[in-house]
C-alpha positions in Angstrom: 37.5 -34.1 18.4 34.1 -32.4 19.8 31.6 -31.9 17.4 29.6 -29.2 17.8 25.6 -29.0 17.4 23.8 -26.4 15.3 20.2 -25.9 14.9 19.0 -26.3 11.9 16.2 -23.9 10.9 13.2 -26.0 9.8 12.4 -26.2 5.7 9.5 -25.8 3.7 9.9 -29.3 3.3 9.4 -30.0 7.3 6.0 -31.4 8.5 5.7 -28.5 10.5 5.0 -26.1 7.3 3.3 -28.5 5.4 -0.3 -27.8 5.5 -2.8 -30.6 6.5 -5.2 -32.6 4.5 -8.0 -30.8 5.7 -6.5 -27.3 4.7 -5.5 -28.6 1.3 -9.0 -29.5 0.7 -10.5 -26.7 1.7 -7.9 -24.7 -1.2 -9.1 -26.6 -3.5 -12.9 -25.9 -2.5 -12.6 -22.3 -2.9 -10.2 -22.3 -6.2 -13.1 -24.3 -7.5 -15.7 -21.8 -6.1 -13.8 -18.8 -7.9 -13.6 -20.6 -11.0 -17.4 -21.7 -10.6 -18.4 -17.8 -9.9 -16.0 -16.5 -12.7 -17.8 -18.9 -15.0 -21.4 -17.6 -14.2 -20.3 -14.3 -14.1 -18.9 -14.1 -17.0 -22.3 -16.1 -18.6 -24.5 -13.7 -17.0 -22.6 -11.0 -18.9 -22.4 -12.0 -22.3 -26.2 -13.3 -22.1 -27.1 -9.9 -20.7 -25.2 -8.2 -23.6 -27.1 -10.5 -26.1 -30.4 -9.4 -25.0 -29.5 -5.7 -24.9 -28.1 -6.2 -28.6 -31.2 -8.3 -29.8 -33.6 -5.7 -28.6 -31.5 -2.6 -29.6 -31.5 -4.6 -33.3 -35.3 -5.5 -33.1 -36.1 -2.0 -32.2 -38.3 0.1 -34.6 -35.6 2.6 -35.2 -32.8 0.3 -35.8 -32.1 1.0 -39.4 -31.9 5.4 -38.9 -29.8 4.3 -35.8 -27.4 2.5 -37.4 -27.0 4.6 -40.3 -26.6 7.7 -38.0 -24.6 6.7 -35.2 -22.6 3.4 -36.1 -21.8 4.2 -40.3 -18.2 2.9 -40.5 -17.1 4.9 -43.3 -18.0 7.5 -41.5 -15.8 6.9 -38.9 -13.0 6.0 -40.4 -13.2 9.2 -43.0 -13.6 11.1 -39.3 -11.3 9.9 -37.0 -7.9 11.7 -38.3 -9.5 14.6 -37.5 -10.8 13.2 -34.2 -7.4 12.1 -33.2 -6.0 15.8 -34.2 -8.8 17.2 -31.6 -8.1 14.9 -29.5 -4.4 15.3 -28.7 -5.1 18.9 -28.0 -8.0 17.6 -25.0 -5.0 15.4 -23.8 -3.1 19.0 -24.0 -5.2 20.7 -22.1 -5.5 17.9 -19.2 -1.6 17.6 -18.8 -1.5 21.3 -18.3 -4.4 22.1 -16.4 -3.4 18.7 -14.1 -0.1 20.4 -12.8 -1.6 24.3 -12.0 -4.5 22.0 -10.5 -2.6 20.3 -8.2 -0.4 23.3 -7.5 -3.0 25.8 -6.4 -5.0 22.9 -4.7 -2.4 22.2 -2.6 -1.8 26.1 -1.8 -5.3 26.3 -0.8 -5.3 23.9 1.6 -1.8 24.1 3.3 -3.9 27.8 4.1 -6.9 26.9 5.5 -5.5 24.3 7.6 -3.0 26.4 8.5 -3.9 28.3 12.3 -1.5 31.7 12.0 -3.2 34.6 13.3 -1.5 36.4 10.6 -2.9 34.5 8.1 -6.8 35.1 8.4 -7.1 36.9 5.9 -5.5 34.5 3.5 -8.2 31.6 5.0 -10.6 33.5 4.7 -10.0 34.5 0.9 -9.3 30.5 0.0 -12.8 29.8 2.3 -14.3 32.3 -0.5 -12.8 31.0 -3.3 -13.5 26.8 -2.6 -17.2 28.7 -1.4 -17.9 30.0 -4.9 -16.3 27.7 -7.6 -17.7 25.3 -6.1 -20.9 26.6 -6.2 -20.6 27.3 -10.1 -21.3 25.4 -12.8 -18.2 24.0 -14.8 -19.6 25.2 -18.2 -21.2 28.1 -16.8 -17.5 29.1 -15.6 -16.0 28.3 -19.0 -18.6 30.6 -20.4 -17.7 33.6 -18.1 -14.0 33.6 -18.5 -13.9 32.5 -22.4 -16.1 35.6 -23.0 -15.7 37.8 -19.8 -11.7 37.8 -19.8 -11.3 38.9 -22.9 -13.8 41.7 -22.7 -11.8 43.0 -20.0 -9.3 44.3 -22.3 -6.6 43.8 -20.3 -2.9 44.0 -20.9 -1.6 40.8 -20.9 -5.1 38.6 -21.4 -4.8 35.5 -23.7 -6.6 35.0 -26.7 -6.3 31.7 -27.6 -9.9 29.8 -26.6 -7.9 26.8 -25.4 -6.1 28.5 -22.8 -9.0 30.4 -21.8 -10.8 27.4 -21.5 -7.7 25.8 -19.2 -7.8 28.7 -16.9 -11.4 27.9 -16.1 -11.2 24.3 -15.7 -8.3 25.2 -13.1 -10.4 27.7 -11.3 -12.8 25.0 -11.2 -11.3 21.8 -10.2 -8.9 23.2 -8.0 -11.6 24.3 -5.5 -12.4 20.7 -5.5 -8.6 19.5 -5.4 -7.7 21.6 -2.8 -10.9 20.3 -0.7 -9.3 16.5 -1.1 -5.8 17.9 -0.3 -7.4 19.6 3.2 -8.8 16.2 4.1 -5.7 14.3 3.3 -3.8 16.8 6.0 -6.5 16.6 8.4 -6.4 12.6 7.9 -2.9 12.7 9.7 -3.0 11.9 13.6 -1.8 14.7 15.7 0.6 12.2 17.4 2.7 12.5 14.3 2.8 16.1 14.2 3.8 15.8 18.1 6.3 13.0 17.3 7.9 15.0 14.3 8.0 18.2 17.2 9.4 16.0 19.8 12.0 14.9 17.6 13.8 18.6 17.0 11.7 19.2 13.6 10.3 22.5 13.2 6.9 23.4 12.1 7.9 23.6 8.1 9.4 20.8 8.6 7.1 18.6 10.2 4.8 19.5 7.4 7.4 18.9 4.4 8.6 15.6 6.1 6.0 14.5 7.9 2.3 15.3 7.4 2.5 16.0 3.8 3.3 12.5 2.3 1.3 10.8 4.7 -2.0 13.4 3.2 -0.8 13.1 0.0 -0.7 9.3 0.0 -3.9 9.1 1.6 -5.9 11.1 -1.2 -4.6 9.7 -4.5 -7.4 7.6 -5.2 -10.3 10.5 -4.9 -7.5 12.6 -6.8 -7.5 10.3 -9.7 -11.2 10.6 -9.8 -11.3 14.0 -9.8 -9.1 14.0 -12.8 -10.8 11.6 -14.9 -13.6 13.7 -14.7 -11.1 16.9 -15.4 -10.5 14.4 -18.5 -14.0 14.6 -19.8 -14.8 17.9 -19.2 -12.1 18.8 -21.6 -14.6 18.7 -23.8 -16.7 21.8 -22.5 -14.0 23.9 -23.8 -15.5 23.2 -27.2 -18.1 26.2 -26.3 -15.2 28.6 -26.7 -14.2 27.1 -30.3 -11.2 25.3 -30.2 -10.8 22.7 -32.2 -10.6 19.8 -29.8 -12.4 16.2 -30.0 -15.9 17.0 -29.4 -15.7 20.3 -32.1 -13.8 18.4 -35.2 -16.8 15.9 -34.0 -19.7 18.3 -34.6 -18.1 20.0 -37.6 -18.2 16.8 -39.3 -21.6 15.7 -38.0 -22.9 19.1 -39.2 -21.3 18.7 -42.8 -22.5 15.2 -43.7 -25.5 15.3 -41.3 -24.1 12.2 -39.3 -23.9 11.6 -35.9 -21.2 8.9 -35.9 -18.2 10.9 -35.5 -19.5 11.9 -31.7 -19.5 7.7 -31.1 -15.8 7.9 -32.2 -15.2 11.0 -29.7 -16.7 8.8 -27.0 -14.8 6.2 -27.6 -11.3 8.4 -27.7 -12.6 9.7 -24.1 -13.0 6.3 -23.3 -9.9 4.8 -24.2 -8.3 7.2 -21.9 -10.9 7.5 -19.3 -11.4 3.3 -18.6 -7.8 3.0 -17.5 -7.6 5.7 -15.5 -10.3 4.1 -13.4 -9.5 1.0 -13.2 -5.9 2.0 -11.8 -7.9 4.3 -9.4 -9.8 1.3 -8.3 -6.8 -0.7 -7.7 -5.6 2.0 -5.3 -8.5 2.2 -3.3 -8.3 -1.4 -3.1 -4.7 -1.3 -1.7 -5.5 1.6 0.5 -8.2 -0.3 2.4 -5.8 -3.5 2.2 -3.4 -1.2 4.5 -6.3 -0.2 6.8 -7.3 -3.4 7.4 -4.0 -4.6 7.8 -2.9 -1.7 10.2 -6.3 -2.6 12.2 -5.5 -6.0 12.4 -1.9 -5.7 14.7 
C-alpha cells in the first residue's frame, strides 16, 4: 500500500519562525529602553509637580488662596448643587451634538455639491459658515438669548437653555460643517468614478461611497470640536439658567467663596479629559492606517 506525502505547513515551533539571537537581544534592549524612559518620565513628572506645589505653598498668598479656592467644606456643601447644574450642561451638549451634526452635514453635502440649480443654496451656506464663523460664541449667545425673544414671535421659546442651544448650534455647526466639507473633499475622485463605473448613481455614490469614507476620515477633528462644544456649555450661564457654572457663582456670591467654580472645573474636567484622550487615540489610528496604506 502507497503512502501518500503531505506537506506539512511549518510551526511556530520550526527554526524558520524562530527569531535569532541577535533579534532576541535587540527586544530585550528596547523593552529595557521603554521601561528606562517610562521610569524618568514618570520622575521628571512628579519632581516637576513637587516644585510647582512647594512654590504655590511658599507663596505669599497661600493662606487667602487656600481658604478661597480649595475650602473643602465648601465643596462638599456645593457640589449637589453643582452636579444638579451640571446634568443640565451634559443636557444641553447631547442635544445641541445631534442638530450639530445634522445641519453640519447639510451644509456641506451643499457646497460641495456642483448643481447649477443649486447656487443659490451654496451661496446662502458660503454666508452662513462666512458669518458665524466670524462671530464670537458668547457674543452669539448674547444676540439670540436677548434678540429672539424681543422679536415677539409666534412660536419663540422662552426657556434660556434652549435659547442658549440654538446659539451654540448656529455656532458650531459653521465649524462642523467646515470639517464635514473636508472629509468629502478628502475622498479620491477615483472612487467616485469607480462607484459610477459600477452602475451607482450619483445619490448613491454619495450615500455608499464617499460619505463613510469623509465621515471616517474627520472624527477625530469632530471630537475636538465637541469637547470644546462641551465647555462652552457654560456660556449659556449669561442667559440664566441654572447650569454648572451659575449654581457655581450663586454659591460663590452667597458665602463670598470661590471654591465652588474649582468644583465646576473639575466636573468639566471629568468629562472633558476622556473625551480627549479617546480623540487622541483616533488620530493615532488614523495615521497608523496612513502609514500603513503608504507603506504597500
Amino acid at each position: 500500500m502507497e503512502l501518500t506525502k503531505t506537506a506539512v505547513s511549518p510551526t511556530p515551533d520550526d527554526d524558520t519562525h524562530r527569531p535569532s539571537e541577535h533579534e532576541l537581544e535587540r527586544r530585550r534592549f528596547r523593552r529595557s529602553r521603554r521601561r528606562r524612559h517610562t521610569w524618568i518620565s514618570a520622575l521628571c513628572t512628579v519632581l516637576a509637580l513637587v516644585a510647582l506645589g512647594a512654590g504655590a505653598v511658599a507663596s505669599p498668598g497661600w493662606e487667602r488662596v487656600h481658604s478661597l479656592f480649595l475650602d473643602g467644606a465648601e465643596l462638599r456643601a456645593a457640589f449637589p448643587e453643582l452636579l444638579k447644574g451640571f446634568w443640565l450642561n451634559i443636557q444641553m451638549f447631547l442635544v445641541a451634538e445631534v442638530l450639530i451634526l445634522v445641519l453640519g452635514l447639510l451644509i456641506a453635502l451643499v457646497r460641495v455639491t456642483r448643481a447649477p440649480g443649486l447656487q443659490p443654496l451654496r451661496l446662502a451656506a458660503t454666508v452662513y459658515v462666512d458669518v458665524f464663523r466670524g462671530v464670537p460664541t458668547l457674543l452669539l449667545v448674547f444676540l439670540v438669548g436677548f434678540g429672539l425673544p424681543a422679536l415677539q414671535l409666534q412660536g419663540t421659546p422662552s426657556q434660556p437653555w434652549v435659547l442658549g442651544v440654538i446659539a451654540l448650534v448656529l455656532s458650531y455647526a459653521a465649524y462642523v460643517g467646515e470639517v464635514f466639507r473636508a472629509g468629502l473633499n478628502s475622498v479620491h475622485p477615483a472612487q467616485r468614478n469607480a462607484a459610477r463605473a459600477l452602475g451607482l448613481n450619483q445619490r448613491q455614490t454619495l450615500r455608499h461611497v464617499v460619505l463613510p469614507q469623509a465621515v471616517r476620515n474627520v472624527v477625530p477633528p469632530l471630537l475636538n470640536d465637541f469637547i470644546a462644544l462641551q465647555k462652552d456649555t457654560a456660556l449659556v450661564a449669561v442667559l440664566g439658567p441654572l447650569e454648572a457654572l451659575r449654581a457655581a457663582q450663586i454659591k460663590a456670591d452667597y458665602d463670598f467663596n470661590y471654591t465652588p467654580y474649582l468644583g465646576a472645573a473639575l466636573l468639566f474636567i471629568a468629562v472633558t479629559i476622556p473625551l480627549t484622550r479617546f480623540a487622541d487615540r483616533l488620530q493615532r489610528r488614523a495615521a497608523e492606517r496612513t502609514w500603513a496604506g503608504a507603506g504597500r
